[in-house]
matplotlib code that plots the C-alpha trace (Angstrom):
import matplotlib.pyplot as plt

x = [0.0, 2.8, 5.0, 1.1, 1.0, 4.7, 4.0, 0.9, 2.3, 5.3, 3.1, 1.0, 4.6, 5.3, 1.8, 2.2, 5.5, 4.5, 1.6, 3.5, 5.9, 3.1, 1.4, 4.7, 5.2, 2.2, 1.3, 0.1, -2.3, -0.8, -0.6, -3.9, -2.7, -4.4, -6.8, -5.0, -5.6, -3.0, -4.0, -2.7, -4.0, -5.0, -5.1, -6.0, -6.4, -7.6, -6.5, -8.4, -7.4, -6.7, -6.1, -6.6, -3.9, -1.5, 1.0, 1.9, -0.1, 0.1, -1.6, -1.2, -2.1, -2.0, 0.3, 0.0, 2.9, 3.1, 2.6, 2.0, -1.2, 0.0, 2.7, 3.2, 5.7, 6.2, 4.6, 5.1, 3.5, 3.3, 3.2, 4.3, 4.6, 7.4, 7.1, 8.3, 7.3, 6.5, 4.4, 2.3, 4.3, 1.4, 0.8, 3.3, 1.0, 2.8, 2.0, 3.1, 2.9, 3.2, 4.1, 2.9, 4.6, 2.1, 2.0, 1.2, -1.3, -3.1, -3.3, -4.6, -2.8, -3.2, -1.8, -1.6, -0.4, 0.3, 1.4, 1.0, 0.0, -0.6, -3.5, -3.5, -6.5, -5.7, -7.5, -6.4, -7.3, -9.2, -10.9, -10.1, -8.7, -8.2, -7.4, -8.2, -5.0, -5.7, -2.9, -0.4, -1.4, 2.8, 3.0, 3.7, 2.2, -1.2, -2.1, -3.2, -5.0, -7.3, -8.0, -11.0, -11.2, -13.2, -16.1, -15.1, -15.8, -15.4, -18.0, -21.6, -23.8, -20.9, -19.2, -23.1, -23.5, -20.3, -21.0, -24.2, -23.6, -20.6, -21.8, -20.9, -17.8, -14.1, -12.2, -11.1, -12.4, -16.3, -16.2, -15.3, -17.7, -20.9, -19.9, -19.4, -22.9, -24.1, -23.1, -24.0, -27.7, -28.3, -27.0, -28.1, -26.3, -27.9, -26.8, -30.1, -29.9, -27.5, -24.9, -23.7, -20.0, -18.4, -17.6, -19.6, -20.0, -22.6, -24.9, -24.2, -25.2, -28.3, -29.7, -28.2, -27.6, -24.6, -21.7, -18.6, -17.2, -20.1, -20.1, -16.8, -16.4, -19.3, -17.5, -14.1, -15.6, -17.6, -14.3, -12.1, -14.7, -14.2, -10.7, -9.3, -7.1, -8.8, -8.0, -9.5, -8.4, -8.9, -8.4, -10.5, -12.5, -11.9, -15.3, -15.6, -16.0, -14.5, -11.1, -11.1, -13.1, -14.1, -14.2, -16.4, -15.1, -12.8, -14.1, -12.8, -12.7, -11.4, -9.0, -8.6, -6.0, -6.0, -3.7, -1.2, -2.7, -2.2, -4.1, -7.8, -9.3, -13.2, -15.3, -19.1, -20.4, -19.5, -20.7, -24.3, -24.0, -23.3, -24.8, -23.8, -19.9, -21.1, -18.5, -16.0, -15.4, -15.0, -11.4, -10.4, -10.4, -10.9, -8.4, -11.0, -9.5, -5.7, -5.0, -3.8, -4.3, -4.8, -6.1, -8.4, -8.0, -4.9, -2.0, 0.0, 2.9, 3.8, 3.3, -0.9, -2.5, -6.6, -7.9, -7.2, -8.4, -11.3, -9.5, -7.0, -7.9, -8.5, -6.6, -6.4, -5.0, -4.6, -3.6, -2.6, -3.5, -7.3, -8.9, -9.8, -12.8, -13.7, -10.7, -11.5, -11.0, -10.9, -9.9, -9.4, -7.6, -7.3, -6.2, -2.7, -1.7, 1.5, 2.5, 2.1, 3.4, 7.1, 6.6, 9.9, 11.2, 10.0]
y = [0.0, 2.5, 1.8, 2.4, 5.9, 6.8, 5.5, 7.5, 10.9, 10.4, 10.0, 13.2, 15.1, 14.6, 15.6, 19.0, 19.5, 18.9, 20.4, 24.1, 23.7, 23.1, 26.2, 28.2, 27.1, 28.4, 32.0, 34.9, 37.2, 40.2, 43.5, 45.8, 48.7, 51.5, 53.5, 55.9, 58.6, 60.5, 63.9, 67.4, 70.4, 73.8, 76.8, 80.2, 83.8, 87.0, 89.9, 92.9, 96.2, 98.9, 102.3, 103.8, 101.4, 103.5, 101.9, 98.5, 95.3, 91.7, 88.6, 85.2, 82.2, 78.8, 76.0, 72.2, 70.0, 66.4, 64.6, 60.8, 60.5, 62.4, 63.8, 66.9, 67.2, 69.5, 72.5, 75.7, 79.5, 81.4, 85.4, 88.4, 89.6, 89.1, 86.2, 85.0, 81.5, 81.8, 79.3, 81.0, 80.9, 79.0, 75.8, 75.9, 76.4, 77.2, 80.4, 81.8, 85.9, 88.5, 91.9, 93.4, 96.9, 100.2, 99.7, 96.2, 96.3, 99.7, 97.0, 93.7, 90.7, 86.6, 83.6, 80.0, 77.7, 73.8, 70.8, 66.6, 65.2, 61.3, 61.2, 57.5, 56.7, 56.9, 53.9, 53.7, 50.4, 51.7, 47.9, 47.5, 50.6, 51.9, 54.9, 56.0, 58.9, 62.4, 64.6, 66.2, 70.4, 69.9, 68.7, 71.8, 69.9, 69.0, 72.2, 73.9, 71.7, 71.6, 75.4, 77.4, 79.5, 82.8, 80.7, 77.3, 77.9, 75.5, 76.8, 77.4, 75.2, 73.1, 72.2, 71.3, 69.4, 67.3, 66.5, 64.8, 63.5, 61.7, 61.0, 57.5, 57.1, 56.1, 56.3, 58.6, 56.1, 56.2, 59.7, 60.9, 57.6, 59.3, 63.1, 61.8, 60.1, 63.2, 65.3, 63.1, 62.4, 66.1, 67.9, 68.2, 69.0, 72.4, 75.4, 77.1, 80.9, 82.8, 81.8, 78.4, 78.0, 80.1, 77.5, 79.4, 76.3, 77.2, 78.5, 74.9, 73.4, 76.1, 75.6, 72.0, 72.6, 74.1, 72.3, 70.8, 73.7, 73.4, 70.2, 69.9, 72.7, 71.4, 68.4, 69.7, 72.3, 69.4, 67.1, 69.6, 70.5, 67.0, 67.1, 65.6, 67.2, 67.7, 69.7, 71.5, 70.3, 72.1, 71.5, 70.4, 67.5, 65.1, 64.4, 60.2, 58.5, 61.8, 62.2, 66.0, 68.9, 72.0, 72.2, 74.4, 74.7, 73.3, 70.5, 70.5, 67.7, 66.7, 64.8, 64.1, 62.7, 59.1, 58.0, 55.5, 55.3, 59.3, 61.1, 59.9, 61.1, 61.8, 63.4, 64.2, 65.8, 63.0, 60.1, 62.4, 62.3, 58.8, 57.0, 53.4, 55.0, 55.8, 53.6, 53.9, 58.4, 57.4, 56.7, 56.7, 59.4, 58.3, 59.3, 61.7, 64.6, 67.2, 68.8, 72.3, 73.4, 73.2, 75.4, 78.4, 82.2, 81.7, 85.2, 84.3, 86.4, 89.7, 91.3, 90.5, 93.6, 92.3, 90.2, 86.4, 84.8, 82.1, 79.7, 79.4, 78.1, 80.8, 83.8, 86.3, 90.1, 93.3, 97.1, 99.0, 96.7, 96.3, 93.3, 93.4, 91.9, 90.2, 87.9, 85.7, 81.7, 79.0, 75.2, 72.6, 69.0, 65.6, 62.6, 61.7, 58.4, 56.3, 56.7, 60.9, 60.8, 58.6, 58.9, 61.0, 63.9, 62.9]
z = [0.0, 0.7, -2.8, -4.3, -2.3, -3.3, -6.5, -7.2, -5.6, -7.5, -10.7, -9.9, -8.9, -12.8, -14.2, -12.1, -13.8, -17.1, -16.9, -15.5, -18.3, -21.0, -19.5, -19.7, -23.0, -23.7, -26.0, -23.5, -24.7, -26.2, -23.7, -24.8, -26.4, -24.7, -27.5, -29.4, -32.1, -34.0, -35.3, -36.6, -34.4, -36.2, -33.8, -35.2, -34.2, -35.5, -33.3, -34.7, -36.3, -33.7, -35.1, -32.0, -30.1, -28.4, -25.5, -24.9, -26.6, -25.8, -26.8, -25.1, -26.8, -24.5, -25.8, -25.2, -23.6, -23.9, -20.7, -19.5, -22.2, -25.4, -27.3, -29.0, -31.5, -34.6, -33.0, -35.5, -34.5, -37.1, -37.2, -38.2, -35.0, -32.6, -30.5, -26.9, -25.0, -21.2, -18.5, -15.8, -12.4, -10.4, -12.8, -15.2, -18.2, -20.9, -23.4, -26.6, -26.1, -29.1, -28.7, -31.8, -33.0, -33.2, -37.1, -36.3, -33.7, -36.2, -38.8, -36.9, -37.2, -37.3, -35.9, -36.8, -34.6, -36.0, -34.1, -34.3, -31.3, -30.4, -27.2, -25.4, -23.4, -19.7, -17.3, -13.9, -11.5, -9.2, -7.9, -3.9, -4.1, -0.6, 1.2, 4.9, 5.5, 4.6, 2.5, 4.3, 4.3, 4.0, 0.5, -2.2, -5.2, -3.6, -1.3, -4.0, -5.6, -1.7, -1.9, -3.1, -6.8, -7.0, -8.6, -6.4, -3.0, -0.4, 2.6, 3.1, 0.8, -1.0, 2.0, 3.3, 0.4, 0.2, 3.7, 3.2, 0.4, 1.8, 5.1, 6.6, 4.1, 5.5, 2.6, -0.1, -2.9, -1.3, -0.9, -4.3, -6.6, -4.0, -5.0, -8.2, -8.7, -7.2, -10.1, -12.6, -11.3, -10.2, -13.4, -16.8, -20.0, -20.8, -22.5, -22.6, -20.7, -18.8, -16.3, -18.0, -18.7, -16.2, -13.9, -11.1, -8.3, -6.6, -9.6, -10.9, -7.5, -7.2, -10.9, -11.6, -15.3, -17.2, -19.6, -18.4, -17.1, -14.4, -14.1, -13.0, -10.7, -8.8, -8.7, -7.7, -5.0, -3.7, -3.3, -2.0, 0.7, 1.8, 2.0, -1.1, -3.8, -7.1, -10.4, -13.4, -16.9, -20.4, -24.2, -26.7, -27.9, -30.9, -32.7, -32.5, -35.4, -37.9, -39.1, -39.6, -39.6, -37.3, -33.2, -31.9, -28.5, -25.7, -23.2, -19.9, -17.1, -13.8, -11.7, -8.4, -6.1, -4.2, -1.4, -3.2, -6.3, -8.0, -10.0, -11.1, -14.4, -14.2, -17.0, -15.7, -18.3, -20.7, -18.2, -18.4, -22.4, -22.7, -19.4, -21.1, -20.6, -16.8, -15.0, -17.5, -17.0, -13.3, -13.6, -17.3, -20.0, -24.1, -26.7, -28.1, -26.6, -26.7, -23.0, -23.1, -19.7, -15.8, -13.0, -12.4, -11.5, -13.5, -13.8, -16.5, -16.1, -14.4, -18.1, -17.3, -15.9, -16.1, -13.9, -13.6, -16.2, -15.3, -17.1, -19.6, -23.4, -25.7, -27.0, -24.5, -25.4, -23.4, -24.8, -21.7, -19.2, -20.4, -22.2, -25.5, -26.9, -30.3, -30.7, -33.9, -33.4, -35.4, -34.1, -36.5, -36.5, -39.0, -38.5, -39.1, -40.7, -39.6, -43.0, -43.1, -39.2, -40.2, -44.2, -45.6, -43.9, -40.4]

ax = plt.figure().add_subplot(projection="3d")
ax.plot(x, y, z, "-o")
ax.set_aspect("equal")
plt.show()
């Protein structure tokens, strides 16, 4: 009986062997790509004719860097008026500003502004994510990103809000998927009147309507009021399904930070749009989209005299420290082929 049992664990020793060498021998499934789309970016302005212009002009422009999720390359500005590259001190946004001459500025000027640019989708994990510590009011790189805006405050009815809405939750994680299905379930995608699109948080939270922009600063006053970093994103949108054509305007999102896992992409206003996508904008951002810019009440350099600007994706101009109005825009982008991106010349 105990030759059968050696004989018979002995037997079952080898099976296990083979069968871990079979299954190393074995083809793994390839590594998913993550969703990509390759594109050229058109950026245009118009700065008007001034014959009155006397003193000191300046136009910013805002310019995209590459980061973790896309790549800018080939990036040309083209004007006849002198040119000098800068970043705001605060976010490090970075800015293309033209100081046209008197006979330039009297006669109104364009710029064109060109670049290729590959966007990845971004997915982070977020299953059994946990987090119970709060961030240290120490760390440089977050404390901002805990404070109030001019149009994001952080008292009164947002901070009553975010506390009911998150009452009962220990962890970062539960707090910021309840604020979330707040926004989501409370707002609407609505254009309609006055006071959409300036980002005001607590019109969004009174009237519960707006676009992105009020989507998302409800969302970010909301998480900041309960203690976790979070951050306004800007740039534009990428039609799906088209391979070139016109944009009409930027599209803006979110991101928030979690305790040992970084930063966490949200888009609320999309997740309202497309409610099969729901699940998916909580923590990952498509490849149908360029970034250009972060932050709110945003100075761009000491040159800026105006007021902070709201946010920071269109042209903005001053002549003598005053804003001028009736900037022309166009945004335009096509796809880019593998063949056009390495062909000859590249």
């Amino acid at each position: 009986m105990k030759l059968t049992r050696r004989r018979s664990f002995a037997t079952r020793c080898v099976l296990l062997v083979g069968a871990m060498s079979v299954g190393a021998n074995r083809p793994q499934p390839p590594t998913v790509e993550p969703a990509s789309r390759q594109f050229e970016f058109t950026y245009e302005v118009h700065i008007p004719a001034n014959p009155d212009a006397k003193g000191t002009e300046l136009v910013w422009i805002p310019v995209p860097a590459s980061d973790a999720f896309q790549d800018i390359r080939d990036l040309h500005v083209a004007s006849p008026v002198k040119t000098t590259m800068g970043q705001d001190p605060e976010y490090g946004n970075a800015f293309t500003v033209f100081a046209p001459t008197a006979e330039q500025a009297a006669a109104g000027f364009a710029v064109t502004m060109k670049f290729h640019a590959t966007r990845r989708e971004q997915k982070v994990a977020l299953d059994g994510a946990i987090s119970h510590k709060m961030i240290s009011a120490n760390d440089p790189q977050l404390q901002r990103y805990l404070q109030p805006d001019r149009l994001v405050p952080l008292n009164g009815t947002i901070a009553e809000l975010a506390k009911e809405r998150t009452a009962g939750d220990s962890t970062q994680i539960q707090k910021a998927r309840h604020i979330y299905e707040y926004v989501v379930s409370t707002m609407r995608y609505d254009k309609t009147g006055e006071g959409w699109g300036r980002g005001d948080a607590v019109w969004a939270c009174t009237s519960k309507r707006g676009n992105c922009t009020d989507f998302h600063s409800l969302f970010i006053a909301m998480m900041r009021a309960s203690g976790i970093p979070a951050r306004f994103e800007i740039g534009f949108p990428l039609p799906a399904g088209k391979t070139e054509g016109e944009i009409s305007g930027y599209h803006c999102w979110a991101e928030f930070y979690l305790d040992g896992v970084g930063w966490v992409p949200v888009d609320a206003s999309e997740a309202w749009k497309n409610p099969a996508k729901h699940d998916y904008f909580f923590g990952a951002q498509d490849s149908n989209r360029v970034f250009f810019t972060y932050g709110r009440d945003i100075r761009l350099s000491a040159d800026q005299k105006g007021d902070r600007l709201n946010y920071f994706i269109y042209p903005y101009a001053e002549i003598n420290g005053q804003a001028v109005k009736n900037l022309q825009t166009r945004f335009s982008f096509r796809e880019v082929t593998a063949a056009e991106e390495f062909g000859q010349g590249r």
